[in-house]
C-alpha positions in Angstrom: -40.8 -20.9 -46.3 -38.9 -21.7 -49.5 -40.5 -24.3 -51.9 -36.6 -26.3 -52.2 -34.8 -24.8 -48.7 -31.3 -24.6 -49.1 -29.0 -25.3 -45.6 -27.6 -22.3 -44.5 -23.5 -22.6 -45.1 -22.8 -21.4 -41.7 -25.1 -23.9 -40.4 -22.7 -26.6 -38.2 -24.6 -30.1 -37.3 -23.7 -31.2 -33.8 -25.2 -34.8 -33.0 -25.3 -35.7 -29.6 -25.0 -39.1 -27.4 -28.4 -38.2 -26.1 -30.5 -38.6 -29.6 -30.7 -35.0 -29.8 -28.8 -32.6 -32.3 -27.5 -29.2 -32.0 -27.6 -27.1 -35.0 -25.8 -23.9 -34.8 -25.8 -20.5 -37.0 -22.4 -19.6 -37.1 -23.7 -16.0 -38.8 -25.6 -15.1 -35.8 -24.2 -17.4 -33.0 -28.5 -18.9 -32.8 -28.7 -22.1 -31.7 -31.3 -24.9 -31.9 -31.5 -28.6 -30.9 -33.3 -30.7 -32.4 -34.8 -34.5 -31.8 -34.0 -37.4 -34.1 -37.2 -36.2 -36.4 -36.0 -32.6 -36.3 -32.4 -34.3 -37.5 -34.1 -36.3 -40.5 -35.3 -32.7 -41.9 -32.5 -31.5 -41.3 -30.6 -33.8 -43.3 -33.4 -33.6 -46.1 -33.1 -29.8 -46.5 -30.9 -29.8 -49.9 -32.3 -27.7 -52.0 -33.4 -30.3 -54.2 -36.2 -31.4 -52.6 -39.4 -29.6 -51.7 -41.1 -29.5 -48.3 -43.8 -31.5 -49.5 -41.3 -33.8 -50.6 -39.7 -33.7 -47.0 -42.6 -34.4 -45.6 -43.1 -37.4 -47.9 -39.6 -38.6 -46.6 -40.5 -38.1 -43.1 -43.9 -40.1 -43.5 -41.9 -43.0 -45.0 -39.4 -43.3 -42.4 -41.6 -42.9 -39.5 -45.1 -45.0 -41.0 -46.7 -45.0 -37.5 -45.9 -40.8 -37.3 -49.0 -39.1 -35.7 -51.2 -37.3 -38.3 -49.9 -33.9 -37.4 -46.4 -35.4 -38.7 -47.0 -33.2 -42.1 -47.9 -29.6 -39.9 -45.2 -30.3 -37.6 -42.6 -30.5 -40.2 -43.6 -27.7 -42.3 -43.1 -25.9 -38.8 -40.3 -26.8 -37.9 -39.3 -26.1 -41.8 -40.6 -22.0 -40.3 -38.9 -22.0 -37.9 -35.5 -23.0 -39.3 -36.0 -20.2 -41.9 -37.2 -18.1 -39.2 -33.8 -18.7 -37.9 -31.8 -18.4 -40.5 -30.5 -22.1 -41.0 -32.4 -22.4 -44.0 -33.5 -20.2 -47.3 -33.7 -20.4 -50.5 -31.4 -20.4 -53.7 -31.9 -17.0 -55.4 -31.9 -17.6 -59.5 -29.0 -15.5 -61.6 -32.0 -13.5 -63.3 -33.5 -12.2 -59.9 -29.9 -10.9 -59.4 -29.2 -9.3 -62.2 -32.5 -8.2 -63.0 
């Protein structure tokens, strides 16, 4: 996982009327939906922040969040990579060489 994930471009948010939100990979046609905490990171993910900083976010907006709030969002932070909706920003000198 990428210490600042950057959203995927391609990626298209669809919220739904049932709290749930569909994200969608345009580049590979994958799929995912996601409940209202799955939403929150996904909104977070801006390459700005780190996932320890996401985490942070997530703790603050849910205070009464189990204690497995911080393992189940650097999961869910795999798996989206895993899937290809996030990655990270590559710097001009890793390019280039």
């Amino acid at each position: 996982m990428p210490d600042r994930p950057v959203p995927n471009p391609a990626a298209v948010r669809e919220p739904g009327d049932d709290g749930w939100t569909l994200l969608v990979n345009t580049d590979t046609a994958g799929a995912m939906a996601v409940n209202q905490t799955g939403d929150l990171v996904w909104r977070l993910v801006d390459g700005r922040r780190r996932a320890d900083e996401i985490v942070d976010a997530v703790r603050a907006r849910f205070p009464d969040a189990p204690d497995t709030v911080d393992d189940d969002v650097f999961e869910l932070l795999a798996r989206l990579t895993e899937e290809g909706f996030i990655g990270r920003e590559i710097p001009l000198k890793e390019v280039t060489g």
